[in-house]
PyMOL Python script that loads the backbone (N, CA, C, O; Angstrom):
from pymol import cmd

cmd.read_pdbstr("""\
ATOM      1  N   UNK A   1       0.845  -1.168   0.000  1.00  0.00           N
ATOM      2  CA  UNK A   1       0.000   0.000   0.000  1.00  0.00           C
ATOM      3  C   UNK A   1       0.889   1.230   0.000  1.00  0.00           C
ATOM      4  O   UNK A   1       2.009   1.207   0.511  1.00  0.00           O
ATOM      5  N   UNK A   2       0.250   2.558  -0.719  1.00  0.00           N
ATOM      6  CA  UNK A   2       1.685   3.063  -1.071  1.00  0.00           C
ATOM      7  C   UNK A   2       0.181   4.595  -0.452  1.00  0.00           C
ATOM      8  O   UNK A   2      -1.039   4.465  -0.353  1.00  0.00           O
ATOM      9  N   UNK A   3       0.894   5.587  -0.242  1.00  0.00           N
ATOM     10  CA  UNK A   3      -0.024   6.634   0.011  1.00  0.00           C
ATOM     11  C   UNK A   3       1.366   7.856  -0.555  1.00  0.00           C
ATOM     12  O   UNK A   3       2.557   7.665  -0.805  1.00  0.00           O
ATOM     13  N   UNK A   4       0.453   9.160  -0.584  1.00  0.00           N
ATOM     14  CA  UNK A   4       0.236  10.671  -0.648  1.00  0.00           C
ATOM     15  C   UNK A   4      -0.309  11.587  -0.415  1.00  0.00           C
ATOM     16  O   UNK A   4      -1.409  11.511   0.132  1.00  0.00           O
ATOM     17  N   UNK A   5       0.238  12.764  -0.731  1.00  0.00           N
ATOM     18  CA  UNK A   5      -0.519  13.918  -0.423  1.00  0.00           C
ATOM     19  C   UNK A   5      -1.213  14.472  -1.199  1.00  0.00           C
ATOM     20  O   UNK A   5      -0.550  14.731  -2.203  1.00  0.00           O
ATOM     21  N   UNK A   6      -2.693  14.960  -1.320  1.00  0.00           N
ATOM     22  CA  UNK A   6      -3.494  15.410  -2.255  1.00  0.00           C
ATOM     23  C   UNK A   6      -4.776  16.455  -1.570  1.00  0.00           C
ATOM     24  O   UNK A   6      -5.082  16.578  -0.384  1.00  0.00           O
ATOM     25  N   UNK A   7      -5.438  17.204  -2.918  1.00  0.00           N
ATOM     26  CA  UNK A   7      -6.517  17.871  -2.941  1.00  0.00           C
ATOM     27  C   UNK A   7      -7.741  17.161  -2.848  1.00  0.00           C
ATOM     28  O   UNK A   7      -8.180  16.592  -3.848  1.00  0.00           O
ATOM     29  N   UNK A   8      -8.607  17.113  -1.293  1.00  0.00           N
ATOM     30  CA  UNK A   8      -9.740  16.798  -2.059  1.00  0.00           C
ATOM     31  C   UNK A   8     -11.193  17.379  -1.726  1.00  0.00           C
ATOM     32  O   UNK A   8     -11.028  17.876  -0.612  1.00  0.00           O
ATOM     33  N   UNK A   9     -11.765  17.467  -1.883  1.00  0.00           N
ATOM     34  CA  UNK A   9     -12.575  18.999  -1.875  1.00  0.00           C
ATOM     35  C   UNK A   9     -12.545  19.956  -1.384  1.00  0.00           C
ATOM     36  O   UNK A   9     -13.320  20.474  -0.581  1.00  0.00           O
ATOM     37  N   UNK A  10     -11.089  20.493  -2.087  1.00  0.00           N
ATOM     38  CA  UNK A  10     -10.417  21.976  -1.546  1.00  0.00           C
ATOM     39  C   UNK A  10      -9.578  21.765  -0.549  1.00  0.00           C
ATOM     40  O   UNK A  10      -8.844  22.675  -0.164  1.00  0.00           O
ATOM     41  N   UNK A  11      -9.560  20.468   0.048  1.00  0.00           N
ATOM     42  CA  UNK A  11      -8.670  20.813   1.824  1.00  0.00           C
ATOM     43  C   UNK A  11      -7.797  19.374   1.427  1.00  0.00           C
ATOM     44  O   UNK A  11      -8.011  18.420   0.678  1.00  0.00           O
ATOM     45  N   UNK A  12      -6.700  19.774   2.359  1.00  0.00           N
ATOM     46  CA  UNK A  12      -5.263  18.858   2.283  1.00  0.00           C
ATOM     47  C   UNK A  12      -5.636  17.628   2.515  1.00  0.00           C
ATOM     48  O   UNK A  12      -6.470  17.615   3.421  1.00  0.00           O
ATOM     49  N   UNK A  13      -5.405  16.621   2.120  1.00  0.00           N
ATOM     50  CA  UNK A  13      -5.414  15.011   2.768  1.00  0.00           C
ATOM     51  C   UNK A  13      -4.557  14.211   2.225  1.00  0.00           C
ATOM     52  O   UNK A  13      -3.980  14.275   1.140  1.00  0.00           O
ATOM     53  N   UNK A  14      -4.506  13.287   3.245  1.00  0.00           N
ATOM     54  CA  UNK A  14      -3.635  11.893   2.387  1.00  0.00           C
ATOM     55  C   UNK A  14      -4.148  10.992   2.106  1.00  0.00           C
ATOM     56  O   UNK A  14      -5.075  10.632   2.831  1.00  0.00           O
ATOM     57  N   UNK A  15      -3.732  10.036   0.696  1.00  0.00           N
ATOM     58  CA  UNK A  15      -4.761   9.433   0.339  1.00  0.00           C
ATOM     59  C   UNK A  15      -4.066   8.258   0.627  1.00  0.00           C
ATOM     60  O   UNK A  15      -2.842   8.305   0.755  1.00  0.00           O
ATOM     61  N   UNK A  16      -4.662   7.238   0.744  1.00  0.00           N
ATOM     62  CA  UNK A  16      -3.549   5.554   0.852  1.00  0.00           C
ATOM     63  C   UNK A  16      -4.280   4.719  -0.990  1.00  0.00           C
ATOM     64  O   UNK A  16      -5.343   4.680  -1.609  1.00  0.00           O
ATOM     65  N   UNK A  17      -3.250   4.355  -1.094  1.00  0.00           N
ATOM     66  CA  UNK A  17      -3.689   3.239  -2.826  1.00  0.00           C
ATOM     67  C   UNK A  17      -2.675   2.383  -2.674  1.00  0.00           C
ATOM     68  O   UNK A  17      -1.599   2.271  -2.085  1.00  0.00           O
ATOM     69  N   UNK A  18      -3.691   1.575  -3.721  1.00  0.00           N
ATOM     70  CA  UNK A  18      -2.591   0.348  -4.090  1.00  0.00           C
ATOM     71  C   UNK A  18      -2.798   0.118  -5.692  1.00  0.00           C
ATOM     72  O   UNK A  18      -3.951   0.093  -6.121  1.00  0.00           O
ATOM     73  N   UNK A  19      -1.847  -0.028  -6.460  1.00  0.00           N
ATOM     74  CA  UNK A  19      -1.799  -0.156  -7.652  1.00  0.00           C
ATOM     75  C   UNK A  19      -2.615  -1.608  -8.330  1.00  0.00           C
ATOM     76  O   UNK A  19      -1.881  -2.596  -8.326  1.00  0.00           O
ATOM     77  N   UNK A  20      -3.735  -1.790  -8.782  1.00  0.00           N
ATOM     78  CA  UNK A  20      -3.647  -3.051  -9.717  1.00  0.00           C
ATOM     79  C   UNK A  20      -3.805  -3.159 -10.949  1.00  0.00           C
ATOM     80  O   UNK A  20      -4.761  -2.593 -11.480  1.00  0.00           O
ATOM     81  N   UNK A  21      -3.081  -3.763 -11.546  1.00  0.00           N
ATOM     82  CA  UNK A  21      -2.787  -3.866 -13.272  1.00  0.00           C
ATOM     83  C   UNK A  21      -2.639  -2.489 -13.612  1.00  0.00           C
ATOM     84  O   UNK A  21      -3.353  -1.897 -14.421  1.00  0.00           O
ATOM     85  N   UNK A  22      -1.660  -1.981 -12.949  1.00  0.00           N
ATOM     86  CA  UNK A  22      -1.544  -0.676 -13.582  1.00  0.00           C
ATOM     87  C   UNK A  22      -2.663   0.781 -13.286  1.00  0.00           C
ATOM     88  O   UNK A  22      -2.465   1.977 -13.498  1.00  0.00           O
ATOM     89  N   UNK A  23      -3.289   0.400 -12.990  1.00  0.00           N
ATOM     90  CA  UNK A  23      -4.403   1.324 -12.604  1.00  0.00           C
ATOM     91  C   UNK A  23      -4.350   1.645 -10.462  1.00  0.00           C
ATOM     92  O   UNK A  23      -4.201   0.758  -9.622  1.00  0.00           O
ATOM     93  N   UNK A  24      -4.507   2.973 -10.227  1.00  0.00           N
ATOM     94  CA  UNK A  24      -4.143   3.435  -9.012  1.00  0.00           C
ATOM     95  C   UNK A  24      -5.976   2.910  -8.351  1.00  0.00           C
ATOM     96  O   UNK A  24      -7.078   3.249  -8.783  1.00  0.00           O
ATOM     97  N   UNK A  25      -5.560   1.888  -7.052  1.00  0.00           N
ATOM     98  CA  UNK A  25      -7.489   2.057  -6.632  1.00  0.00           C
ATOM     99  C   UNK A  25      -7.485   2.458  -5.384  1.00  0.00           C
ATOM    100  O   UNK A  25      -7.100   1.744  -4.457  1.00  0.00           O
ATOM    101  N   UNK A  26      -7.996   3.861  -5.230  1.00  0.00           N
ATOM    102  CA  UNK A  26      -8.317   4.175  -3.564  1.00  0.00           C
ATOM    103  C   UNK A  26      -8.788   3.715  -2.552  1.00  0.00           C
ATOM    104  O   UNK A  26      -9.968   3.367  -2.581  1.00  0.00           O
ATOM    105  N   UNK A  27      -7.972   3.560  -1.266  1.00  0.00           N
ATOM    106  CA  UNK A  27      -8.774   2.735  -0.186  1.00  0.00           C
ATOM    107  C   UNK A  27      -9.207   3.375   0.379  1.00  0.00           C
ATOM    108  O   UNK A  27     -10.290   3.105   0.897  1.00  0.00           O
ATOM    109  N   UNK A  28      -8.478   4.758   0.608  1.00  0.00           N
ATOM    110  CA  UNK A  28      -9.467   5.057   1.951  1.00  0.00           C
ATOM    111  C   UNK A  28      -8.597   6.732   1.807  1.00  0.00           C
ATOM    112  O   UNK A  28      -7.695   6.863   0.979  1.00  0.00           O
ATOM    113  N   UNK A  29      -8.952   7.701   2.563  1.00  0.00           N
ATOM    114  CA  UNK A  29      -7.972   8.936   2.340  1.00  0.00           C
ATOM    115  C   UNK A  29      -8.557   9.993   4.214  1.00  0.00           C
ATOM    116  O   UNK A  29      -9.630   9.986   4.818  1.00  0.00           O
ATOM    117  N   UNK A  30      -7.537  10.551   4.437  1.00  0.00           N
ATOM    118  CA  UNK A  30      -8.111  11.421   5.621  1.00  0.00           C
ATOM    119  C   UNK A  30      -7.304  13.062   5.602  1.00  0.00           C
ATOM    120  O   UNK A  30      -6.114  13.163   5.304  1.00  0.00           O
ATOM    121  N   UNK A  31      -8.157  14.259   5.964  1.00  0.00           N
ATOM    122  CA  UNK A  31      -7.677  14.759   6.195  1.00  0.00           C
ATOM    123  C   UNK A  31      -6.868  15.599   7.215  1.00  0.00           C
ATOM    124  O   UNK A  31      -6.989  15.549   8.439  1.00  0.00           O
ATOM    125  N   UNK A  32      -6.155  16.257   6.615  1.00  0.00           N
ATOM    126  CA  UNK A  32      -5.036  16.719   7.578  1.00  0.00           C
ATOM    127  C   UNK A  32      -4.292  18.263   7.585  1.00  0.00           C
ATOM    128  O   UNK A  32      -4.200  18.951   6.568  1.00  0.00           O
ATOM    129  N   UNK A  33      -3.771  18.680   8.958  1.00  0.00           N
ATOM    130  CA  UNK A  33      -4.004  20.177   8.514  1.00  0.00           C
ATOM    131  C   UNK A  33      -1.870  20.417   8.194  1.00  0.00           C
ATOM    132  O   UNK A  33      -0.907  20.019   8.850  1.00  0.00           O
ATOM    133  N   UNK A  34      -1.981  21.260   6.858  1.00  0.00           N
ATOM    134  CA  UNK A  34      -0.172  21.182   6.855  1.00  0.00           C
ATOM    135  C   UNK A  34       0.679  21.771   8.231  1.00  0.00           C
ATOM    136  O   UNK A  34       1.858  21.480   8.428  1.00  0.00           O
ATOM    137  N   UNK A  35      -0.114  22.636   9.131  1.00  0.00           N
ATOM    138  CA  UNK A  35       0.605  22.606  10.319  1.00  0.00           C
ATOM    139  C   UNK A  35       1.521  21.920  11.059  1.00  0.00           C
ATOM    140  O   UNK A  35       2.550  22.176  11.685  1.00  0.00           O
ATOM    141  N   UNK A  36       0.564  20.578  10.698  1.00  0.00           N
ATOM    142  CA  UNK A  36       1.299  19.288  11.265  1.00  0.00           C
ATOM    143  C   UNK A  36       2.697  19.213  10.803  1.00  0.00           C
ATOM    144  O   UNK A  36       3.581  19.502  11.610  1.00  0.00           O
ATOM    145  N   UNK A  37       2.948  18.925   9.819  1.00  0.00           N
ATOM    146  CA  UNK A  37       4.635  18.875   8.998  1.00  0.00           C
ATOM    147  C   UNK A  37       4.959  19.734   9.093  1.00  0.00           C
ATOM    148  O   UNK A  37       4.281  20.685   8.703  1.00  0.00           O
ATOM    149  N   UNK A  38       6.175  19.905   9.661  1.00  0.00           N
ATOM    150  CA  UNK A  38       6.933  20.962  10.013  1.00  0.00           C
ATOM    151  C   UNK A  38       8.410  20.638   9.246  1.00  0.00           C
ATOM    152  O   UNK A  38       9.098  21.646   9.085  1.00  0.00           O
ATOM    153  N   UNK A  39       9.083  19.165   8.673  1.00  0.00           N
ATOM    154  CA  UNK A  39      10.132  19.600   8.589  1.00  0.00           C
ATOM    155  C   UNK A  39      10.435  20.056   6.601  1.00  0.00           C
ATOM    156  O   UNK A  39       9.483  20.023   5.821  1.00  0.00           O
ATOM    157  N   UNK A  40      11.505  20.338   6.251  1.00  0.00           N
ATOM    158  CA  UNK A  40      11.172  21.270   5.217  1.00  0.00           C
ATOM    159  C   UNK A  40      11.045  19.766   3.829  1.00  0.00           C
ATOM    160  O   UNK A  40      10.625  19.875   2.677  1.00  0.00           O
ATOM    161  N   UNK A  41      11.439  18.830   4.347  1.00  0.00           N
ATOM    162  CA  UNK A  41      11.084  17.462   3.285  1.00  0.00           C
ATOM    163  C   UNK A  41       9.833  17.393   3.030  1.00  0.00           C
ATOM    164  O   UNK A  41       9.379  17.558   1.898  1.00  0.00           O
ATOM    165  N   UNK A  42       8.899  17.057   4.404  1.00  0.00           N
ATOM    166  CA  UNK A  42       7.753  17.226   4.454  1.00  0.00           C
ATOM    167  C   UNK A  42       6.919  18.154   3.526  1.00  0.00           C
ATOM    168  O   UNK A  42       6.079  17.643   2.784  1.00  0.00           O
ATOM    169  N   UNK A  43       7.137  19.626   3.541  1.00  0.00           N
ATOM    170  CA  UNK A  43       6.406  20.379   3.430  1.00  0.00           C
ATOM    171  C   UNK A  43       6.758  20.118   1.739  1.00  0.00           C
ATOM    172  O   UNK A  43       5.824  19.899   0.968  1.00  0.00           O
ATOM    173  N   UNK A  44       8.070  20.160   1.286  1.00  0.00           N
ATOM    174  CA  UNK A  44       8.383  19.901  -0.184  1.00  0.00           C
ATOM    175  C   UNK A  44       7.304  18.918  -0.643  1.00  0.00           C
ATOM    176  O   UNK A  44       6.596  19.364  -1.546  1.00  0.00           O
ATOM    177  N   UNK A  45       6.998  17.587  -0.194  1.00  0.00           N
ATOM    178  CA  UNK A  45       6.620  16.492  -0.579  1.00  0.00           C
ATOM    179  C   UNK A  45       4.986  16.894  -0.624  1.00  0.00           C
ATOM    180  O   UNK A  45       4.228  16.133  -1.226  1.00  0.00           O
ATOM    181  N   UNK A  46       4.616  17.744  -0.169  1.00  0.00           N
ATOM    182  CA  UNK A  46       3.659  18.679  -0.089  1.00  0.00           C
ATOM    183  C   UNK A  46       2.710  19.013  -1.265  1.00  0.00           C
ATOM    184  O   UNK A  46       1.590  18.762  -1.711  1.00  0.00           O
ATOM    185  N   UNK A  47       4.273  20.013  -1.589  1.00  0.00           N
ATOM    186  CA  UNK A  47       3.800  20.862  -2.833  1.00  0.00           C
ATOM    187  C   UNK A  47       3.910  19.868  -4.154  1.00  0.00           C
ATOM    188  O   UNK A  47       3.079  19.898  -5.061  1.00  0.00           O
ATOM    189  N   UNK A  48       4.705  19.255  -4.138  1.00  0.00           N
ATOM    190  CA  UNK A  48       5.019  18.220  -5.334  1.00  0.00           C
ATOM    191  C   UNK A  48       3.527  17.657  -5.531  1.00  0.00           C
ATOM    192  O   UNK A  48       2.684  18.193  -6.249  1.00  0.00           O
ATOM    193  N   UNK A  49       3.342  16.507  -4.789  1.00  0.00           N
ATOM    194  CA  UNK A  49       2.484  16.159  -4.400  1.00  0.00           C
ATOM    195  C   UNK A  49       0.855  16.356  -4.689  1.00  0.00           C
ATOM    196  O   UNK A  49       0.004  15.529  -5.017  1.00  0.00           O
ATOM    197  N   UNK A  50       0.763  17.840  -4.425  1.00  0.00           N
ATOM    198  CA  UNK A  50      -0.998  18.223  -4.685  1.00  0.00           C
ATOM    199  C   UNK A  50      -0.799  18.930  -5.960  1.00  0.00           C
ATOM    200  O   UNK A  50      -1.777  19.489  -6.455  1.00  0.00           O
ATOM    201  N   UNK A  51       0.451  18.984  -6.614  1.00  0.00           N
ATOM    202  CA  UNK A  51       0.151  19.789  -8.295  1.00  0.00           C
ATOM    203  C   UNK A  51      -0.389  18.347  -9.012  1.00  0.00           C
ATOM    204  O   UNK A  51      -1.022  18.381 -10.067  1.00  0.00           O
ATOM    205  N   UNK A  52      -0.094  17.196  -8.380  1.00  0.00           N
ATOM    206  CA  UNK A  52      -0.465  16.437  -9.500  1.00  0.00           C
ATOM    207  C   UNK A  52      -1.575  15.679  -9.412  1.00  0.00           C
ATOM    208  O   UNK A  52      -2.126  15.114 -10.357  1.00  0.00           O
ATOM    209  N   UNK A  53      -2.117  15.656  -7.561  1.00  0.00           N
ATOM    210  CA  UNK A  53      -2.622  14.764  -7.354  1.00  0.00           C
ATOM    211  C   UNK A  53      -3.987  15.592  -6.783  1.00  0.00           C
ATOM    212  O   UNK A  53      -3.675  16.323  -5.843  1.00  0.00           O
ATOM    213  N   UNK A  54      -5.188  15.642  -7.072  1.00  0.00           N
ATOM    214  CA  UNK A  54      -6.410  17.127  -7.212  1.00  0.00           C
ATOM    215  C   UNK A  54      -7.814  15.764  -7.184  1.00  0.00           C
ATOM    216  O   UNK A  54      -7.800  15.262  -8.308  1.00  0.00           O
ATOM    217  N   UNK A  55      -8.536  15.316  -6.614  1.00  0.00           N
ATOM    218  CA  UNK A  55      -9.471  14.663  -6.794  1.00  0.00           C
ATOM    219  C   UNK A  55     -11.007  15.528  -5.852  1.00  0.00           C
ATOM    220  O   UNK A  55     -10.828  16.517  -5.141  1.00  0.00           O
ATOM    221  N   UNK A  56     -12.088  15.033  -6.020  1.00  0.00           N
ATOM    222  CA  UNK A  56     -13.260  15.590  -5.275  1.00  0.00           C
ATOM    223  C   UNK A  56     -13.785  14.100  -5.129  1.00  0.00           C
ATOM    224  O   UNK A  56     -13.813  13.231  -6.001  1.00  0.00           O
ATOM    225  N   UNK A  57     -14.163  14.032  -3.909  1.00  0.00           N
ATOM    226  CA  UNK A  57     -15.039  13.458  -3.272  1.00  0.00           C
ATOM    227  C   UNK A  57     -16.622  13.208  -2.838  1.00  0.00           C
ATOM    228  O   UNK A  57     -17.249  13.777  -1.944  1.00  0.00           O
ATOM    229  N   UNK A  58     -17.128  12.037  -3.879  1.00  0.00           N
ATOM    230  CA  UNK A  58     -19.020  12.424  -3.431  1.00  0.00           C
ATOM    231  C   UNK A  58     -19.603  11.051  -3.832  1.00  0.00           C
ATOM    232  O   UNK A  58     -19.455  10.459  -4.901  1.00  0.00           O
ATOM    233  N   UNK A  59     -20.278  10.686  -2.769  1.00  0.00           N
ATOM    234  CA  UNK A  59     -21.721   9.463  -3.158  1.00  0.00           C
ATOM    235  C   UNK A  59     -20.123   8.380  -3.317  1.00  0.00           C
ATOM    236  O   UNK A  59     -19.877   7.790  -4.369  1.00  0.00           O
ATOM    237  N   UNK A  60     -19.118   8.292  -1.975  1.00  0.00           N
ATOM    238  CA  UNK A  60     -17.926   6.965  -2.343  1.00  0.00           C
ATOM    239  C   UNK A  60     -17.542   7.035  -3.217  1.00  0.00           C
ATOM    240  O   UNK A  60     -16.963   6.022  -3.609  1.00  0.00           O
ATOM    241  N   UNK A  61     -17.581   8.492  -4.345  1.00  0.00           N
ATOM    242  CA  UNK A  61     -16.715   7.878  -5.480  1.00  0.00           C
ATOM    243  C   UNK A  61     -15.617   8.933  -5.304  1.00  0.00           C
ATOM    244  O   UNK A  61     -15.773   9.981  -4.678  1.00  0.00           O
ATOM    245  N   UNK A  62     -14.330   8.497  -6.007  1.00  0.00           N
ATOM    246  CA  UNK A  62     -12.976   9.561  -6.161  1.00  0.00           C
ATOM    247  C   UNK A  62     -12.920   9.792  -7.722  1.00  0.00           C
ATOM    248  O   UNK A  62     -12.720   8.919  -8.567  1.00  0.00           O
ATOM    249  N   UNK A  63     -13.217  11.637  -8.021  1.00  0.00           N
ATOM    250  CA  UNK A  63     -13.162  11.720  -9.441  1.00  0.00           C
ATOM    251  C   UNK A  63     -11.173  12.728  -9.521  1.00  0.00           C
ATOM    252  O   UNK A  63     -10.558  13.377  -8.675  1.00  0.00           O
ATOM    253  N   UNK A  64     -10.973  12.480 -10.429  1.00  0.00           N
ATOM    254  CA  UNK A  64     -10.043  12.817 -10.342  1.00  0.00           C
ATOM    255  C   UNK A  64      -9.942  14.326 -11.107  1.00  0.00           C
ATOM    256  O   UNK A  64      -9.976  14.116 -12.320  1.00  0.00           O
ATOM    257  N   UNK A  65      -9.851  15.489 -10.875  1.00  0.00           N
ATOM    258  CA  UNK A  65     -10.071  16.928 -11.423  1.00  0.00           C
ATOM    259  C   UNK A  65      -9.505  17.334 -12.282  1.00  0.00           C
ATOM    260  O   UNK A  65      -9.921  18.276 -12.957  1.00  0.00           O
ATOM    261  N   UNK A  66      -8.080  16.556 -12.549  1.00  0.00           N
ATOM    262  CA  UNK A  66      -7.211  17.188 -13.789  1.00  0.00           C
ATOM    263  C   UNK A  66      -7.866  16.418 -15.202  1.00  0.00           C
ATOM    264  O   UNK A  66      -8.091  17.074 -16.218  1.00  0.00           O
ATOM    265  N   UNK A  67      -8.119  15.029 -15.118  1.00  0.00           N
ATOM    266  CA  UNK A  67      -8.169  14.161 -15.990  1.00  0.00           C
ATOM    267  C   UNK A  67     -10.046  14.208 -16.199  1.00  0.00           C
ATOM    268  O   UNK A  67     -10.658  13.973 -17.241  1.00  0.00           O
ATOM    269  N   UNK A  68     -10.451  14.471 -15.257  1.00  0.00           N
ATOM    270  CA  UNK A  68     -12.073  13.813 -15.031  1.00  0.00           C
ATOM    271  C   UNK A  68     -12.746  12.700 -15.148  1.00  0.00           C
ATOM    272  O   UNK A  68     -13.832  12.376 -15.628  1.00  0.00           O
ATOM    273  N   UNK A  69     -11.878  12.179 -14.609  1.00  0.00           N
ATOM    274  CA  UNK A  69     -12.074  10.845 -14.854  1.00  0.00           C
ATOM    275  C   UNK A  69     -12.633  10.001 -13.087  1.00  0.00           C
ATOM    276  O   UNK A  69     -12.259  10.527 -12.038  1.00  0.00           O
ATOM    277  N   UNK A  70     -13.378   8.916 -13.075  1.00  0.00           N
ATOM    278  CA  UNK A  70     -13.616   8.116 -11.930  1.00  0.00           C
ATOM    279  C   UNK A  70     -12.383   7.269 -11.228  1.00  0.00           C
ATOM    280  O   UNK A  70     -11.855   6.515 -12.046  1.00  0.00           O
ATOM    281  N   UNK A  71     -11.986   7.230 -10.333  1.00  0.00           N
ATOM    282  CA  UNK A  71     -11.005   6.632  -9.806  1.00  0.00           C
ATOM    283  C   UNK A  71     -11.467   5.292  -8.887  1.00  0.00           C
ATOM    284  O   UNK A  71     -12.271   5.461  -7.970  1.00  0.00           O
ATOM    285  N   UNK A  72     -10.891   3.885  -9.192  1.00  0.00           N
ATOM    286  CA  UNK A  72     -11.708   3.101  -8.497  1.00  0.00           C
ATOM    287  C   UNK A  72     -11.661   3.344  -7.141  1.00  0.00           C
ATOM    288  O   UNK A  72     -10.561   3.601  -6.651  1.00  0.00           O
ATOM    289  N   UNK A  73     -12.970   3.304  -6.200  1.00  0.00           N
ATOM    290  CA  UNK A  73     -12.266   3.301  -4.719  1.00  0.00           C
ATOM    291  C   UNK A  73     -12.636   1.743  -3.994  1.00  0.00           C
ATOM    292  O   UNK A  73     -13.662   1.252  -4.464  1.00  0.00           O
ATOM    293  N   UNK A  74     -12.033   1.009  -3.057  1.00  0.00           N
ATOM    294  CA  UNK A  74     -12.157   0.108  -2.183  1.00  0.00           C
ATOM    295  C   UNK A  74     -11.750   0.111  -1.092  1.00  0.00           C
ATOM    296  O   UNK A  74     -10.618   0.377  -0.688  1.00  0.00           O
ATOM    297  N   UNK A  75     -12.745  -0.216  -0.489  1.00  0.00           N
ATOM    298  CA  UNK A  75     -12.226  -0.511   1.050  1.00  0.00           C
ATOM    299  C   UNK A  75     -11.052  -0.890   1.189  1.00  0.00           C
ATOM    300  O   UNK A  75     -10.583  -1.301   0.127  1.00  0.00           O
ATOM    301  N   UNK A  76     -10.090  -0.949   2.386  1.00  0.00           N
ATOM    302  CA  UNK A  76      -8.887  -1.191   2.825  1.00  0.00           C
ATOM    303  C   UNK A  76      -9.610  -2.831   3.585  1.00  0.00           C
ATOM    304  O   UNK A  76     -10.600  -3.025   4.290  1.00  0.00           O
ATOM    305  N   UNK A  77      -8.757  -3.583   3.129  1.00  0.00           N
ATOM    306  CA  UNK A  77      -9.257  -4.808   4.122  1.00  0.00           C
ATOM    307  C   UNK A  77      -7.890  -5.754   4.576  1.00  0.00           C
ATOM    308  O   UNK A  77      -7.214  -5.943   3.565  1.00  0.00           O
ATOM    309  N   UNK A  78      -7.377  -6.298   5.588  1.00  0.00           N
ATOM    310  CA  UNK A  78      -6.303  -6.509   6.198  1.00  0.00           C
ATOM    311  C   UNK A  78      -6.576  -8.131   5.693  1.00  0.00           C
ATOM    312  O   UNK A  78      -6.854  -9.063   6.448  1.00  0.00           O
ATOM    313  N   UNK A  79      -6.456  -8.184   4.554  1.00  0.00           N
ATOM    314  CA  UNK A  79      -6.313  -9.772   3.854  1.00  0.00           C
ATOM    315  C   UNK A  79      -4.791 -10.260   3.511  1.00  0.00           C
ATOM    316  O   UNK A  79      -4.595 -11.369   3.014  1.00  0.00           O
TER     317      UNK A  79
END
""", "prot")
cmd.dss("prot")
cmd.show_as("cartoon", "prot")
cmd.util.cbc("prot")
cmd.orient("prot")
């Protein structure tokens, strides 16, 4: 499971994914305020981070804002 930092309806969060066949599927995402990270890696990994990665959130689904496209989402399950 691999996670980042992203946009999602307007406010900071991290999202957790796992890749299958090539395609990114969301498990689960929370947000978080950048206060928290304080050191200057952090805050870099930040900005990198939400230029590429911009989704909105509604009705369980993750659309993705640059592309417009649906993003699969699934539960996280400890299998």
């Amino acid at each position: 499971m691999s996670w980042c930092f992203a946009i999602i309806n307007g406010k900071l969060a991290e999202i957790f994914f796992e890749r299958k066949k090539g395609k990114p599927i969301i498990n689960g995402h929370c947000y978080v305020k950048e206060s928290e990270y304080k050191t200057i890696r952090e805050r870099k990994m930040i900005q990198t981070d939400i230029k590429k990665c911009r989704f909105s959130y509604r009705n369980e689904q993750h659309r993705n804002q640059i592309t417009r496209k649906l993003v699969a989402s699934e539960p996280f399950s400890r299998q």
